[in-house]
N, C-alpha and C positions, 0 to 999 in steps of 0.2 A: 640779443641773439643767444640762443642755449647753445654751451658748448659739447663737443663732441668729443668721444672717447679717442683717444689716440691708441694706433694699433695696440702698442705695449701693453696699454690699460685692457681693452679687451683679452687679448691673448691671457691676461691674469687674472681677471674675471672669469670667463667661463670656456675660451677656448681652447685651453690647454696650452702647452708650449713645445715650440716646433727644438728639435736638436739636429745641428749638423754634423755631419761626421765624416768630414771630407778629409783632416788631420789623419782620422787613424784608417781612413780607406789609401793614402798616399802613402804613409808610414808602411803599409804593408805589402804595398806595391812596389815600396823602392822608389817614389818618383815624389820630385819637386813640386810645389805651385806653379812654377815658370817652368817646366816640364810641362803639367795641364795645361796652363796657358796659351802655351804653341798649340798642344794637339787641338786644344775646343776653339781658338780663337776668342781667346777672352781676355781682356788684360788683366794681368794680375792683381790692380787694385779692386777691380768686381766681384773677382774670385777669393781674395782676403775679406771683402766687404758680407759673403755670402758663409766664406768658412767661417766669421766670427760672431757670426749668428745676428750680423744688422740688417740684413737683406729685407725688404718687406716683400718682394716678390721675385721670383725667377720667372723667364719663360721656358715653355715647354721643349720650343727648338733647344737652349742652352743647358735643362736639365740632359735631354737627351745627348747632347755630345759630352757634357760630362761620364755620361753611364757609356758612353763606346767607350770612350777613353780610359774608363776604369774598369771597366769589363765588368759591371754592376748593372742594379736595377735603382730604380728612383727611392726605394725603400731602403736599402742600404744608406743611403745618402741624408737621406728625413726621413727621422721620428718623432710625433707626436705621445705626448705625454701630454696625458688626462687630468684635469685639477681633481685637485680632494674634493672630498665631498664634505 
């Protein structure tokens, strides 16, 4: 059976690499992880899981109570960066 690429491997190959930036959007808001937590209803192990950039995917309801909560936009939160060429 041929094996398949694991997300990581892709995202290093040619997807680029996604960055969270949930640390310094909280840092500048004043507010906790377990601050967010309450507000999005997330436990805080998800939302560590997501700030430390192991996350393989978020939902869209979850990004968006992030961005009330932060009073942001989805792009604030991820950025992609593009591989060398």
């Amino acid at each position: 059976m041929p094996q398949r690429h694991k997300p990581e491997a892709a995202a290093e190959i040619g997807a680029g690499k996604i960055t969270v930036h949930l640390d310094e959007l909280l840092a500048a808001r004043g507010m906790t992880l377990t601050e967010l937590s309450d507000l999005v209803g997330i436990t805080i192990v998800n939302l560590s899981v997501l700030k430390n950039g192991h996350a393989r995917a978020i939902r869209f309801s979850t990004l968006a109570g992030i961005c009330d909560a932060l009073d942001c936009q989805p792009g604030d939160i991820l950025t992609r960066q593009k591989p060398a060429d």
